[in-house]
C-alpha positions as CSV (number, residue, x, y, z in Angstrom):
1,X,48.7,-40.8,-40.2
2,X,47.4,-37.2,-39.7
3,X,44.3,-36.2,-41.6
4,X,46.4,-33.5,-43.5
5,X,48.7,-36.5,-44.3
6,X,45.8,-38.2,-45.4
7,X,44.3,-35.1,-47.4
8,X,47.7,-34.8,-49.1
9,X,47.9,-38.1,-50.2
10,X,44.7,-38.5,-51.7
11,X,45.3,-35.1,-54.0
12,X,48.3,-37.1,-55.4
13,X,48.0,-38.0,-58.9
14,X,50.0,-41.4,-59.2
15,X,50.5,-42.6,-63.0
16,X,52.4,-45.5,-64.7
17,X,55.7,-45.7,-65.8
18,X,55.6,-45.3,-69.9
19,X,57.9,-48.1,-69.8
20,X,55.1,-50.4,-68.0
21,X,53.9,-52.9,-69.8
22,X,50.5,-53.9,-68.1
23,X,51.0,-58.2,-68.0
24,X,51.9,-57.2,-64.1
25,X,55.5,-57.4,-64.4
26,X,58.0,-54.4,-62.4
27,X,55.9,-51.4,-62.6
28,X,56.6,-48.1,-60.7
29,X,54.1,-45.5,-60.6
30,X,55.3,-41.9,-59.2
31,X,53.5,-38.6,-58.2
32,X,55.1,-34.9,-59.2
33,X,54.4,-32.6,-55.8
34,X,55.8,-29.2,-55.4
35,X,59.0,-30.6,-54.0
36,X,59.7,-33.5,-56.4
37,X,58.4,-36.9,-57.6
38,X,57.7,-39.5,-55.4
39,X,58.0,-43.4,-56.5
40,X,56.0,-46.0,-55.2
41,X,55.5,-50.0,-56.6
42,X,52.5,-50.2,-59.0
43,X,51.7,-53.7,-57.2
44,X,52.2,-52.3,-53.5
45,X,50.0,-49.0,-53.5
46,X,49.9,-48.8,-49.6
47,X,53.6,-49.9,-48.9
48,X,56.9,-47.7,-49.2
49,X,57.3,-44.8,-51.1
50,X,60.8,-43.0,-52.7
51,X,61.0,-39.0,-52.4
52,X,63.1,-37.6,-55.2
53,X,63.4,-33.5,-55.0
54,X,63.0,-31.7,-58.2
55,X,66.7,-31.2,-59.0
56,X,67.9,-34.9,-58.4
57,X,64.6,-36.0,-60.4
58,X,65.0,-33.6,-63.3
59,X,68.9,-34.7,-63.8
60,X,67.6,-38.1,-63.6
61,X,64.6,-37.4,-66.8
62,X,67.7,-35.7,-68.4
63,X,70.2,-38.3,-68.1
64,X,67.6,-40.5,-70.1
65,X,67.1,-38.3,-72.8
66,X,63.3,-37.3,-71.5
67,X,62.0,-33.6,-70.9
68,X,60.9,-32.9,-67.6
69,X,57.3,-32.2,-66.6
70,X,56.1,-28.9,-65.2
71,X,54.5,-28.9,-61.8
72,X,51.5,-26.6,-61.2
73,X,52.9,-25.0,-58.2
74,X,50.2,-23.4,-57.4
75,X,47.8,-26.7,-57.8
76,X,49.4,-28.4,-55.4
């Protein structure tokens, strides 16, 4: 890992699925960037992560009934 890798990932703000019920069960936390949302497993912080780009993730939120979150592009 590069240290701009490194700097990146550690300006990621990973949250909790609202559907997550905290006894430890399948939890997913994910991360909006500029490009998209990226998915990781609550339980495996270090392990693989999903990229989804911003149109794929937005039809996703809208295919669920949810509105889609706006990304501060110039924050990230």
């Amino acid at each position: 890992m590069t240290s701009a890798e490194s700097a990146f990932e550690k300006s990621l703000s990973w949250f909790k699925s609202s559907y997550s019920n905290g006894a430890g069960g399948e939890c997913v936390e994910c991360a909006h960037t500029v490009d998209g949302t990226l998915i990781r497993d609550s339980k495996q912080a270090a392990g693989p992560v999903v990229a989804v780009r911003a149109p794929a993730w937005r039809a996703f939120l809208q295919g669920l009934g949810q509105e889609c979150p706006v990304v501060d592009r110039a924050a990230a």
